[in-house]
N, C-alpha and C positions, 0 to 999 in steps of 0.2 A: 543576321547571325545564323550558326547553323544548330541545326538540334540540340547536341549534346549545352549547347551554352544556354538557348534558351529553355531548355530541362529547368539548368541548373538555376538561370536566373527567377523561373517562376517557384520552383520551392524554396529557394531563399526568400521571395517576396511575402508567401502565406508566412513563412517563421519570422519572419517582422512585423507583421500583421498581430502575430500571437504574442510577439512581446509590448507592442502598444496596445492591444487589447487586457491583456495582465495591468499593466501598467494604469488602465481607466477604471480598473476594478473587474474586467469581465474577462477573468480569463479562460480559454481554452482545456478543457480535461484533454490527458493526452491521445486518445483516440483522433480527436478533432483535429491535435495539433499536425498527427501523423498521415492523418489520410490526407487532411485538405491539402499536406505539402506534396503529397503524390498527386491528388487530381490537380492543381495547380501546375505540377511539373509536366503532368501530362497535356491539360489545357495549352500549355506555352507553343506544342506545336502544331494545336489545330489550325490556326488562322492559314497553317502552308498548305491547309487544303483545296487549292486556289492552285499548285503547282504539282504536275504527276511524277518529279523528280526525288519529292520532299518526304522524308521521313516517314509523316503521316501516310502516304503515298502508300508505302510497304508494309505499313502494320498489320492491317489485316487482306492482303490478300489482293484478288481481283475486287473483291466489293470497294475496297478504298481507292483502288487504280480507281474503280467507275466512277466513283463520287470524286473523287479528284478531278475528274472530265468534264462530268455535269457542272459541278463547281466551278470551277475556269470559265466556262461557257457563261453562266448565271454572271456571273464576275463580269467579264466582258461585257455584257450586254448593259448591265445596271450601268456601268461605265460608258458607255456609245450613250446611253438615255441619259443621261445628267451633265456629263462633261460641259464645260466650257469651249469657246473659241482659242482661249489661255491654255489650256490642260493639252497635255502630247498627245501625241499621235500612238497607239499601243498596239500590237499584235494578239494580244493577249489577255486572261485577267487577273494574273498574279500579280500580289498588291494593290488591290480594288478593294473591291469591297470588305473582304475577310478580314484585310487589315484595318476595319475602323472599330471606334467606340459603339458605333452602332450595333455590328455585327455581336462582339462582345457582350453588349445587355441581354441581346434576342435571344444568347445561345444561353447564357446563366439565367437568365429567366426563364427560357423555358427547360432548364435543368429543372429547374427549381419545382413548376407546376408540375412538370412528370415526375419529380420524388412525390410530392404532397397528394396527386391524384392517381400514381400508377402502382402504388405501396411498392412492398419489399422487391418484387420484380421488375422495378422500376428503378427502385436503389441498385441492386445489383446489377443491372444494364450500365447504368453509368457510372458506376466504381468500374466496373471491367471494363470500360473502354478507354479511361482514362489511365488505371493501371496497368495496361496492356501500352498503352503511350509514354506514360513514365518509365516504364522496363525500356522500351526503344531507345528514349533520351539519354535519362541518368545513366543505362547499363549497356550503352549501342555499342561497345566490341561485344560482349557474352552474346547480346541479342542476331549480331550479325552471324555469329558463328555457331548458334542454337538454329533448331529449325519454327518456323512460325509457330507451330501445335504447339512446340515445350514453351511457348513466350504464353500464346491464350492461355492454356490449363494453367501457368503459374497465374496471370492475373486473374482466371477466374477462382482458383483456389484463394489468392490474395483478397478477392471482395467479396465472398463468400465468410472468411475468418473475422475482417474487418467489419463487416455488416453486422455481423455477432457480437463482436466486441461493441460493438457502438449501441447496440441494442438495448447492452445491460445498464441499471438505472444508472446513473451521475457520469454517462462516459460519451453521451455528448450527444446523441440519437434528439434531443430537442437543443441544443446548446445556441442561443441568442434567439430563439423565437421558441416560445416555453407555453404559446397556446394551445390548445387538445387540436391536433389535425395539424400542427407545424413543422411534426417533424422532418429535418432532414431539409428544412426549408432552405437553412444553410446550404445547402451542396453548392448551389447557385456562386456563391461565391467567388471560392475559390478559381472557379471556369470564368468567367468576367474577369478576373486577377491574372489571370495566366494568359487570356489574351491579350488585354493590357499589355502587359508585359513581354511580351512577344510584340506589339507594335515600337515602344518604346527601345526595346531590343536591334528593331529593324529601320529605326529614325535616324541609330548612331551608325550608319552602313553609309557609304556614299551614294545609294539611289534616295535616302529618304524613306518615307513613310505618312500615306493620308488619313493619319489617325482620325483626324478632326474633319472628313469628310461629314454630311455635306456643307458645313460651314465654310462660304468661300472667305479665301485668303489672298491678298493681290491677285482679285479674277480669276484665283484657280478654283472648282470646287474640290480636285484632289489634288490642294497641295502638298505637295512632299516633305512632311515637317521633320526637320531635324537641326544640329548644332552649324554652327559657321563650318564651312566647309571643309577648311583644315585640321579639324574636330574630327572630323569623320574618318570612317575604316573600312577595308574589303571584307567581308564576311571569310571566315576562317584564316583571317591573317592573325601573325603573332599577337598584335594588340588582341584581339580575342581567347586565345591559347593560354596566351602565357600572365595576362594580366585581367582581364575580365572572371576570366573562368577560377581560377582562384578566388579572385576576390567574393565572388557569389558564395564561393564554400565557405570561406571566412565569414562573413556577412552571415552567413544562412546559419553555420554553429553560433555565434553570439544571440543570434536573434531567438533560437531554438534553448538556449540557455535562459535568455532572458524570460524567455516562454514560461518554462517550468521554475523558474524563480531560484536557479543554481547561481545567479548570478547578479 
């Protein structure tokens, strides 16, 4: 899929997340509900950091071009080392590695240890980098047509206010891990969620997706998991446009409703 959809499917996914968390008895303060659906939304298009075409690509700059590079390359190579005799023949490492479960744990866990061990400096690195990616997503006409400076300042303005607000007691700075030295342990989340979600996002595409790498599947180790094949969709076609992307907003207000118990 292409960015703005996967934006939208990863902040719809934490505002579901927030209504079956309600729902178990543990609900979300609204801080939590809000942030996590922005680093989520922003999470959705890291895994495209495997591609120097791709959203993330642009966000910030020449540093993301480079890590895009590097990334591709790492990609590639883990891929040439693991593959099978079964698995294609590739040019490239878009769709490798970034796009698995694997990748996804490493990056929310070590969200997770850098909140817990890098304090507030550490929070606010990765609020702004995800809100700086959320802005891209959810707002990519304003974002295209703003210059990169007015995108950073707004998202570091944004994690700077949001780190404050989360700060203050009962508004979510320890919300599901409530031990002394936990806080923020959450962030980790939402960033596993949104790349999830971004794999599953790119399962429903006709190349597939090796979410479930390295678990081989019929001798592949990166099979390309997705629906029967006539199931499937070209990334930015109408199926996407016109019926996915809706329904994520749809989806994302109930679930944001159900959140806060309006509903």
């Amino acid at each position: 899929m292409m960015g703005p959809a996967h934006s939208l499917s990863g902040a719809a996914a934490w505002l579901g997340v927030g209504a079956a968390t309600a729902a178990a008895g543990h609900p979300m303060p609204w801080p939590v509900l809000v942030v996590g659906a922005l680093i989520c939304a922003g999470a959705a298009l890291a895994p495209d950091l495997d591609h120097k075409s791709a959203t993330i690509s642009r966000a910030f700059g020449p540093v993301s071009k480079t890590l895009c590079e590097i990334v591709d390359k790492l990609s590639y190579a883990v891929y040439k080392a693991t593959k099978t005799r079964a698995d294609a023949r590739r040019s490239g490492g878009h769709r490798t590695l970034t796009h698995t479960w694997v990748w996804a744990v490493l990056c929310g866990a070590g969200a997770s240890a850098l909140a817990i061990t890098g304090g507030r400096w550490a929070v606010l690195g990765i609020l702004f980098v995800h809100l700086v990616l959320a802005v891209e997503g959810l707002l990519w006409r304003a974002a295209r047509m703003s210059s990169d400076v007015l995108v950073w300042l707004l998202g570091a303005t944004s994690a700077w206010i949001l780190a404050g607000v989360l700060d203050k007691p009962g508004n979510g700075a320890d919300w599901l891990f409530t031990a002394p030295g936990q806080e923020y342990l959450w962030l980790g989340l939402p960033i596993v969620l949104g790349a999830l979600v971004h794999d599953i996002g790119d399962a429903l595409t006709v190349s597939g997706c090796p979410v479930l790498w390295p678990i081989p599947i019929a001798g592949k180790r990166w099979y390309p998991v997705g629906p029967p094949k006539g199931m499937r969709f070209r990334a930015g076609s109408w199926v996407e446009l016109k019926v996915l992307m809706p329904a994520f907003m749809l989806l994302g207000g109930v679930g944001g409703a159900a959140a806060l118990n309006f509903i």
